[in-house]
C-alpha positions in Angstrom: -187.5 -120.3 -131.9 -187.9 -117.3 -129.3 -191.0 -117.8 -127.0 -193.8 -115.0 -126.8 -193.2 -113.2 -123.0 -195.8 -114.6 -120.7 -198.0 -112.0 -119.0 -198.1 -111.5 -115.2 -200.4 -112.9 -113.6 -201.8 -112.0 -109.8 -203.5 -115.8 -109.5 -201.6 -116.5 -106.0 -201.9 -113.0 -104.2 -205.5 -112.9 -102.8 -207.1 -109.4 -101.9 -206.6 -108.8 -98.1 -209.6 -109.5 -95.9 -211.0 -108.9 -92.4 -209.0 -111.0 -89.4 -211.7 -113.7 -88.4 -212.6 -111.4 -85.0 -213.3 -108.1 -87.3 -215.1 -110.2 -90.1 -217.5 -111.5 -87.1 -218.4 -107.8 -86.4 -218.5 -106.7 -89.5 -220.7 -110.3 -90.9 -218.3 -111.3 -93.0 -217.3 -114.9 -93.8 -215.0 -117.4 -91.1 -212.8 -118.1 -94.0 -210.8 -114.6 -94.3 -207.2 -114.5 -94.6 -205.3 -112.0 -92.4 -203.4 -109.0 -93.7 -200.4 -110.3 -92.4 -200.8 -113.4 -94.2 -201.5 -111.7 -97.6 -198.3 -109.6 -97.1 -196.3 -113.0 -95.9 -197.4 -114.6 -99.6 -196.4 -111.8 -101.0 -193.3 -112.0 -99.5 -192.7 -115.1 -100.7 -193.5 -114.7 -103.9 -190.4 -112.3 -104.1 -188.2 -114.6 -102.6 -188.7 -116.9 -105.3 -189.1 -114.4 -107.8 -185.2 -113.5 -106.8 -183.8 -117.2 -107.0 -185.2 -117.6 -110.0 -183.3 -114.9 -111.3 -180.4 -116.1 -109.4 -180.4 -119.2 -110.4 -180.9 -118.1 -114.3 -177.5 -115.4 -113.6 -175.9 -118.8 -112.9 -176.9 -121.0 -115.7 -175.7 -117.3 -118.0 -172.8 -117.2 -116.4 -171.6 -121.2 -116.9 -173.1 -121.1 -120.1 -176.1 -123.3 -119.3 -179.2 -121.0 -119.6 -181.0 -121.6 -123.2 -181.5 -118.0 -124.5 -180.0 -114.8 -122.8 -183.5 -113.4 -122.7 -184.3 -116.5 -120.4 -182.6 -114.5 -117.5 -183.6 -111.0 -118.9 -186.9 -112.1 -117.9 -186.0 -113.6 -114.8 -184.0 -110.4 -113.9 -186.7 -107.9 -114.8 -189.5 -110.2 -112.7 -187.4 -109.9 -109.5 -187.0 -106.2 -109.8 -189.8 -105.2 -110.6 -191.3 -107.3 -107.5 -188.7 -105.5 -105.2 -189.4 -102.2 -106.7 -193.2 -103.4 -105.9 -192.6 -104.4 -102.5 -190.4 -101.4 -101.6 -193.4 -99.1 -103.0 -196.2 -101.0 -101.2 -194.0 -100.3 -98.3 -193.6 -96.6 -98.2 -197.4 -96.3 -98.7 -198.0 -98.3 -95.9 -195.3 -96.4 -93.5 -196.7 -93.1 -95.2 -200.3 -94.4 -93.7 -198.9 -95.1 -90.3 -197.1 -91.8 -89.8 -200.5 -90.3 -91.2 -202.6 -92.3 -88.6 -199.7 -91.5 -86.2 -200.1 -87.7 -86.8 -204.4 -87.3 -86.1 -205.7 -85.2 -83.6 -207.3 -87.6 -81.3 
C-alpha cells in the first residue's frame, strides 16, 4: 500500500524576535529568541533534512529502502530546503549591500 505524502510543516522554525537588549527598549517579552538562533535551527533543520536523504540513497542503493518513493521524498525535502536556504540567503546579502549602499 503506498502512503498519502505528508505535508510540510514549519512546527520547529519559530518567527525571529527582538535580542533580549532590543526587546527591553522596544517592551517586548524576556523570552525572545535571537535571529541568529532562529537561522542556527534552521540550519539544522537542513542538516538533517540532507542525512535523511542520504541515508534513504543508501538503503536504494543496497536494496534496503521500502518503496523508491521513500527516497524521492527524502531527496526532494533536502533540495528544496537547500534551494530555501540558498534563497533566504541572497535576500539577506541583497539587504546588506542595500543597507551598505544608503546615504548616511
Amino acid at each position: 500500500m503506498i502512503n498519502s505524502i505528508q505535508p510540510i510543516t514549519t512546527g520547529s522554525i519559530e518567527p525571529a524576535r527582538l535580542s533580549p537588549r532590543l526587546a527591553e527598549t522596544a517592551g517586548a517579552s524576556d523570552e525572545s529568541t535571537s535571529f541568529a538562533s532562529t537561522v542556527g535551527g534552521a540550519l539544522d533543520q537542513l542538516a538533517a533534512a540532507d542525512n535523511r536523504a542520504a541515508g534513504a540513497a543508501e538503503a536504494a542503493a543496497t536494496g534496503d529502502i521500502a518503496s523508491v518513493g521513500e527516497y524521492m521524498i527524502a531527496a526532494t525535502e533536502a533540495q528544496l530546503a537547500a534551494e530555501l536556504t540558498v534563497a533566504v540567503r541572497n535576500r539577506a546579502v541583497e539587504a546588506f549591500n542595500d543597507i551598505m549602499r544608503m546615504q548616511v
